[in-house]
N, C-alpha and C positions, 0 to 999 in steps of 0.2 A: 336585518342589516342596519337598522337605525340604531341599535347601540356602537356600530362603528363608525358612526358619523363621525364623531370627536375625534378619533384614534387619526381619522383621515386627514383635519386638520393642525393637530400637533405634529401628524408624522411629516406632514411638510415643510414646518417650521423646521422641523429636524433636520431634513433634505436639505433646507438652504441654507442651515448654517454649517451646513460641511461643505457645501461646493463653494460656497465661500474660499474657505480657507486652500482646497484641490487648486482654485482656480488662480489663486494667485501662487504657488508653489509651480505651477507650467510656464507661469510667465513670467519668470526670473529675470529670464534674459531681453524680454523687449520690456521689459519695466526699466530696467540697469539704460537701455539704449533712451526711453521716452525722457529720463528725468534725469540721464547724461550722469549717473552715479555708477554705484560697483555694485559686488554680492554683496559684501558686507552689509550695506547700506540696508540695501530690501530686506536682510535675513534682520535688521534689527527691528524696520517695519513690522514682520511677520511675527517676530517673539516679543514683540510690544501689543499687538492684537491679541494671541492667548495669555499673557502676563496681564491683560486690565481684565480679561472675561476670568483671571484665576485669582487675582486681587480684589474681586468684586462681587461673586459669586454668592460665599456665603453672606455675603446682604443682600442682595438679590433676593436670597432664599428667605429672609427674616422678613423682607420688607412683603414678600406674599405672606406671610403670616398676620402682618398688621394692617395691612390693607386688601388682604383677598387673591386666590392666585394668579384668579381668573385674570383682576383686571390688572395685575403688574403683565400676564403674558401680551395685552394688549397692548399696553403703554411700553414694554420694551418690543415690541413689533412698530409701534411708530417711532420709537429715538432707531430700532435698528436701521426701518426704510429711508428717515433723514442723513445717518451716515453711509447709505449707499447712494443717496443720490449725489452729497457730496464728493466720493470718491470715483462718481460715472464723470464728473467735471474738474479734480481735483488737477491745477498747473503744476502743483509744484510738490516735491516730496515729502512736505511739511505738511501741505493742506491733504497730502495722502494721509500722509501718520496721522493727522487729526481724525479724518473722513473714515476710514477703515480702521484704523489701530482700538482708536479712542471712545469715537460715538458709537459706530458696530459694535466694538466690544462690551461698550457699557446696555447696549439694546439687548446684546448677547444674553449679558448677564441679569439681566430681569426675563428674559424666555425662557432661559434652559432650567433653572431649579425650577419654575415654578411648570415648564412641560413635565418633569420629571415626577411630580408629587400630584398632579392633574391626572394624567396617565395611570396612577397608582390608586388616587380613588377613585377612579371610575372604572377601573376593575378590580377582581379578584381569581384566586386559584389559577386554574391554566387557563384562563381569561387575560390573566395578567402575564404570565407568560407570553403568551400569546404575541400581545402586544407591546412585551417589552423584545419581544425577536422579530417585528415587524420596524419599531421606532431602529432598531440594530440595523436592520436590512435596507430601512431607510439612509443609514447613514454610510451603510454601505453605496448604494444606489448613486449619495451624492459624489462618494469618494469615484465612483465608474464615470459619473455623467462630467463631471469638473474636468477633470484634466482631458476629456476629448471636445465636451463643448467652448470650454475655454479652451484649448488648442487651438480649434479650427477659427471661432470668433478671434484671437488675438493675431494669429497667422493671415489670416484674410481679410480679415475689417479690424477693429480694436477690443483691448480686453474692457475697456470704458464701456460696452454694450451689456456685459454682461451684467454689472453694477446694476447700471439702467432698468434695466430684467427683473432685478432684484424688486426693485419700488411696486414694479408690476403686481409682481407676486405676491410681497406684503398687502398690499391692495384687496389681493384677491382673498387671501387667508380674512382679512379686518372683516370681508364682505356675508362671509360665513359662521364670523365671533359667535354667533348665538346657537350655534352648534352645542357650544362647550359648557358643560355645566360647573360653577363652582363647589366644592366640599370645602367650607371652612374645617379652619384648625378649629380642633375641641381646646374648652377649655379657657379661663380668660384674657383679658386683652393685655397683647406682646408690645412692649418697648424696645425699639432701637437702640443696643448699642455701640454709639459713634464712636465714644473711644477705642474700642476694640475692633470695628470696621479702619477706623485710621492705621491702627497699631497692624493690623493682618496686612492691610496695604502695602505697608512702608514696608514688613519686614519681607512679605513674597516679593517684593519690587526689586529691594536692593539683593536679594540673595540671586533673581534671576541676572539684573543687569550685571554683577561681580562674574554669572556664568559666562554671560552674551558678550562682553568687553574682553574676556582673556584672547580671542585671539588678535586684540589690538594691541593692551597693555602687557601682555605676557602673565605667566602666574606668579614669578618668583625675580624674575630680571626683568625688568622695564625694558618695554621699546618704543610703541608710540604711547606712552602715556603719560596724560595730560600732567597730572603731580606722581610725587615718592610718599612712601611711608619707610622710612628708616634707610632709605635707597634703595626698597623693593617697590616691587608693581602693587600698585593699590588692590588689585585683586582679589586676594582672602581676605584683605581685611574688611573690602566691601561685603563679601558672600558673610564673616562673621557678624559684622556691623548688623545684617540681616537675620542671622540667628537669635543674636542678642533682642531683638526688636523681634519677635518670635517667640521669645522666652519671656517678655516681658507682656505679651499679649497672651500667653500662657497665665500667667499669675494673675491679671486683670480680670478675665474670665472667671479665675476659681475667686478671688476678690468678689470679685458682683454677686456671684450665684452662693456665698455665705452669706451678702446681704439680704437673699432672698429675692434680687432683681433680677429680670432676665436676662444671659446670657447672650452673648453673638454666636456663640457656638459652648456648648457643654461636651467638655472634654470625656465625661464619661461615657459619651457614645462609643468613646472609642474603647470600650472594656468591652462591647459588642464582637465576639470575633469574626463571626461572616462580615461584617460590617467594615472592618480593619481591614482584615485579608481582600476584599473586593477594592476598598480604596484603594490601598498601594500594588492593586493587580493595574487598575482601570489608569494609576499614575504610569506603571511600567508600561504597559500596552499604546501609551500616547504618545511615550517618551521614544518609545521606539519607531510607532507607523512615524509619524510627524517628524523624525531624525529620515527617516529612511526618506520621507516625503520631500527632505530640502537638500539631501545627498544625489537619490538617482536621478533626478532633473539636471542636474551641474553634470554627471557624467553625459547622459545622454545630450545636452543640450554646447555646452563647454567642450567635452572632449571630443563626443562624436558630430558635433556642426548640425545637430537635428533641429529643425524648429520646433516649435509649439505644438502643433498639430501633429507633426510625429511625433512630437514627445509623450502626448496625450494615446496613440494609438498603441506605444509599448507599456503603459499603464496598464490598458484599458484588462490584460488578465489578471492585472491583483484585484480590480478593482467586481469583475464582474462575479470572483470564486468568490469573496468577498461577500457580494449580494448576495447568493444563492446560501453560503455554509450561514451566514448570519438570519435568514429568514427560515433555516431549517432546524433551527436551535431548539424550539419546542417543541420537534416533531424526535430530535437526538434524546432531551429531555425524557420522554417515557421512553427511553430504554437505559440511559446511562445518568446517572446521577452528574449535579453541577461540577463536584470536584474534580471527577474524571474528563466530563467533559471541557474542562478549561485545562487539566495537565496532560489532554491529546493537543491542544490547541498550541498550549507552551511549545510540544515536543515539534508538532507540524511546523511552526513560526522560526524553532532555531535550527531545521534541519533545511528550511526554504533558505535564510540569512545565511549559512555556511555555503550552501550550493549559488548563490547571489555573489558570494565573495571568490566562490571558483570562477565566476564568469567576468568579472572587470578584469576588461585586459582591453590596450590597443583599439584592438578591433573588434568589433559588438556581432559576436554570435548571437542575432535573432531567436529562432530556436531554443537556445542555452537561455537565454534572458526569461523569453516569455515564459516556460517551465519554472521558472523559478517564481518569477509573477506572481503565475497562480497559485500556485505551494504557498507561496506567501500570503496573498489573499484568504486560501482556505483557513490558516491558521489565526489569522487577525477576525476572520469572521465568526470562527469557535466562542472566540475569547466575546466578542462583542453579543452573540447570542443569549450569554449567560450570566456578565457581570453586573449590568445596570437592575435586572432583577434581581439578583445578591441583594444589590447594596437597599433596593427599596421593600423586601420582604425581609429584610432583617431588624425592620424597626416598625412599632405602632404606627394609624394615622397621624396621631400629634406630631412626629416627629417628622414625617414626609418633605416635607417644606427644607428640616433642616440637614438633613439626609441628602435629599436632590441637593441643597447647595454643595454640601462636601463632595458628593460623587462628580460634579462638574468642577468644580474647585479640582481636584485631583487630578479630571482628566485634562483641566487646560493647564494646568502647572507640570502636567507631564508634557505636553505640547510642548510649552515654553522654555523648558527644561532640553527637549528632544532637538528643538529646532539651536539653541545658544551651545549646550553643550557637546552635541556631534557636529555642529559647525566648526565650533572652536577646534574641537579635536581634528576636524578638517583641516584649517588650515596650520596649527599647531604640528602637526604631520607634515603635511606640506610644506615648513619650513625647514623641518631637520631633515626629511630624505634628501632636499634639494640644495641646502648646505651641504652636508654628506657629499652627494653624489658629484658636487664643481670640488669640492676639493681632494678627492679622489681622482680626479679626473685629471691627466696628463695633456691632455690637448688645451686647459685654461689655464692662463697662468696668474701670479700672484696679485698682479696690477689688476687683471679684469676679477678676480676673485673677490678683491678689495672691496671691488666696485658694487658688487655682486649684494657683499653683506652691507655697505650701507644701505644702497635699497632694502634688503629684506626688515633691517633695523627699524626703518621710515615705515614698514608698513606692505602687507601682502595681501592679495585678492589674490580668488581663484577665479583666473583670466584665460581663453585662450592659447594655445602657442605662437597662433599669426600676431596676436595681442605681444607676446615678450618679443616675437622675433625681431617685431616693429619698434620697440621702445629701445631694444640691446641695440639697434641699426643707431636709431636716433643718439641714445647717448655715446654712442662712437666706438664700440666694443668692434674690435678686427674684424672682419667676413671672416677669418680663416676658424674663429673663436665663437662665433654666432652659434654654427649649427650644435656646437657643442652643450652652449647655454642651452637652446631651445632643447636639446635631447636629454638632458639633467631635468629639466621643468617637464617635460612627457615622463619621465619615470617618476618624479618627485606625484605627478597627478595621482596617478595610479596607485600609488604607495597610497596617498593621504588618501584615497577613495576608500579602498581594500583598510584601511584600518578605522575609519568611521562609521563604516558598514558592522567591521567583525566587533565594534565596541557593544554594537545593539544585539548581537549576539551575546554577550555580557551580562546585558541586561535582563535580557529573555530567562538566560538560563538563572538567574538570582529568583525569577520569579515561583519559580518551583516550589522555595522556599516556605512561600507566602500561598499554600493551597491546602495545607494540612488542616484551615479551619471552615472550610467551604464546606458547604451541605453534602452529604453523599449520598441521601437517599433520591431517587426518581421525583419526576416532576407527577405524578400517577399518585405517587405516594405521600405528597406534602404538598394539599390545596390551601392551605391556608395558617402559613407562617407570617412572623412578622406581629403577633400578638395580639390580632383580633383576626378570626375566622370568619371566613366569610356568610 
């Protein structure tokens, strides 16, 4: 058992940084209530958390290359435990976004590449298997345990406890460090480079925020937004301003690595095809859980008046099908080869998301939800079984370090992605059915219609109905016209819900695409890929 001493405390590190992010996805709503903001506000919080851990990542991964993995996983388990204890006391939403967005993220980002390239040398064959379906199930584990610990914790005492917990825990993991063995990178000594960590920065920063602001600024007609570009919404032009600075971080790379200096990232990794196809699997797969993760809380929490702690209890079957198909992943492994086994996972994941989208409606068939749950669960736990060893058996140990950065690089720019772009699509929805549906409507008339679109113009949150019913009262909209508003904004929910959901079915099904270069032989049959045998 003492070669899995290690496994035990990486796989924890694992565990909290996914209940991390579970736990503040349950607590939308008394977050919105503690710091007297909206959704929007938190959802910007939330896709600034994996936007710095996906802006930061591959240096994260370089800087264990130049200093050892061992001791960045140390050093980013202390910056991560200092921005949780900040954010266990944080007053104000600012000193949140600092405390969790920022310093977490940045702790994040020194953990995770270097847990993932740790994990890899210290084992091998279906060793590493093994324990690439155990760190899976771990993060499954965290996704079950979050949203019911944090439920009950924010529902009955504060989600501030949880944070708190956190420090605890880093504590506990620091206490054990010498568990962990380092395997230096072969080969000689690796240079930082800054300019290409700045350039990656700027340009995943600005292409995420240009996603995250469309439901403020609009994509194409301005509404609340701050300046024009030619009297459109700044919007594309921010996501391209981001490409551009992308592209330019592109060419600096191949730049340095003809001078013979090291790279921040070498683009030829990407001529790797397990390698390729596992990123943009491990991108789709985030982009969806983590859309779905800041979608069904707003239904269950918004539309059906659930707290925290029930919100966390209709979780609780994606989360536990989840654990089990994710830690059964190497046992799937010697019978079905990885390709198969991740385009069952696809097929499970988009037939859970369509049966998910039968069920938003009104009134929450219990039942109908949780079957879907777990269908859901199963499928995301397929997928997590078998991608993160893709991506770290498709390359040498030298490369491990920068491997693990891109693999998490991926998965949190899918996060970031999941959470700004099915939000936006959220309320982006939410704006047109519920236009639509007042001016369709015979019971509102022209003057309160008016009235209707300046609000929407000024800016929309997805609110409660007692929430409009109270503001249409306030601003002086007739009683006889009330209940009509309030019945336009109940369909207009449900629309925007049912169509940010079936967007992630979208996504799901594209990823099919991206499976044709996954391994297809068994796990029995290929101990030692990745181009040193064990």
């Amino acid at each position: 058992m003492k070669r899995w001493r290690a496994l035990a405390i990486l796989g924890t590190a694992q565990f909290l940084m996914v209940l991390d992010t579970s736990v503040m996805n349950v607590s939308i709503s008394r977050l919105v209530e503690d710091f007297d903001t909206d959704v929007t506000a938190i959802q910007a919080v939330i896709t600034l958390y994996t936007l710095v851990m996906a802006a930061f990542m591959i240096t994260g991964g370089k800087l264990g290359d130049i200093f050892g993995r061992r001791r960045m996983f140390g050093l980013g388990l202390v910056v991560y435990g200092a921005g949780s204890a900040i954010t266990a006391v944080a007053p104000t939403l600012w000193v949140l976004a600092a405390g969790w967005s920022v310093i977490e993220g940045l702790g994040a980002a020194l953990v995770l590449p270097a847990l993932a390239a740790l994990v890899a040398g210290a084992y091998r064959g279906r060793d590493r298997a093994v324990a690439y379906g155990v760190i899976g199930g771990l993060a499954g584990a965290g996704i079950a345990v979050g949203p019911l610990l944090g439920g009950w914790v924010t529902t009955y005492l504060t989600w501030r406890l949880v944070f708190a917990g956190e420090v605890v825990v880093v504590a506990l993991i620091l206490c054990f460090f010498r568990w962990i063995e380092d395997h230096p990178q072969p080969g000689g000594k690796v240079r930082l480079d800054a300019v290409g960590a700045a350039l990656s920065g700027v340009g995943l920063a600005l292409v995420v925020l240009g996603v995250l602001q469309s439901s403020t600024w609009g994509w194409l007609r301005p509404r609340g937004a701050p300046f024009t570009v030619f009297g459109f919404a700044p919007t594309l032009f921010v996501v391209a301003a981001g490409g551009v600075v992308l592209g330019l971080f592109r060419a600096w790379e191949h730049h340095r690595q003809a001078q013979g200096r090291d790279p921040l990232v070498r683009f030829s990794l990407f001529g790797v095809p397990a390698l390729r196809s596992g990123l943009v699997l491990l991108l789709g797969q985030n982009l969806v859980l983590l859309g779905l993760f800041f979608v069904i809380p707003l239904y269950l929490q918004v539309v059906q008046g659930l707290d925290a702690f029930e919100t966390g209890l209709r979780l609780l079957p994606v989360s536990v099908t989840m654990l089990v198909s994710s830690m059964s992943g190497p046992l799937i492994g010697r019978f079905a080869g990885q390709r198969t086994v991740v385009r069952c996972g696809l097929a499970v994941l988009f037939a859970a998301i369509l049966w998910l989208v039968a069920g938003i409606e009104p009134r929450l068939d219990d039942l109908h939800f949780a079957l879907a749950m777990a269908l859901l669960g199963l499928g995301m736990g397929l997928l997590a079984s078998q991608l993160g060893n893709v991506v770290q058996s498709s390359v040498g140990e030298a490369d491990r370090s920068e491997a693990g950065g891109l693999q998490y690089t991926a998965q949190n720019l899918g996060s970031s992605l999941g959470t700004a772009l099915i939000g936006a699509l959220l309320i982006g929805a939410l704006v047109g059915v519920f236009t639509t549906t007042i001016e369709e409507d015979p019971r509102i008339s022209d003057a309160v219609h008016q009235q209707a679109g300046v609000a929407v113009e000024a800016g929309v949150s997805f609110v409660s109905t007692d929430r409009v019913r109270t503001s249409a009262v306030a601003a002086g909209v007739p009683a006889a016209e009330v209940d009509a508003l309030v019945d336009a904004y109940a369909e207009a929910q449900i629309g925007s819900l049912k169509a940010a959901i079936l967007a992630t079915a979208g996504v799901t099904l594209a990823g099919f695409a991206f499976t044709r270069r996954l391994p297809a032989e068994r796990l029995s049959a290929a101990p030692g890929r990745g181009g040193k045998a064990p």
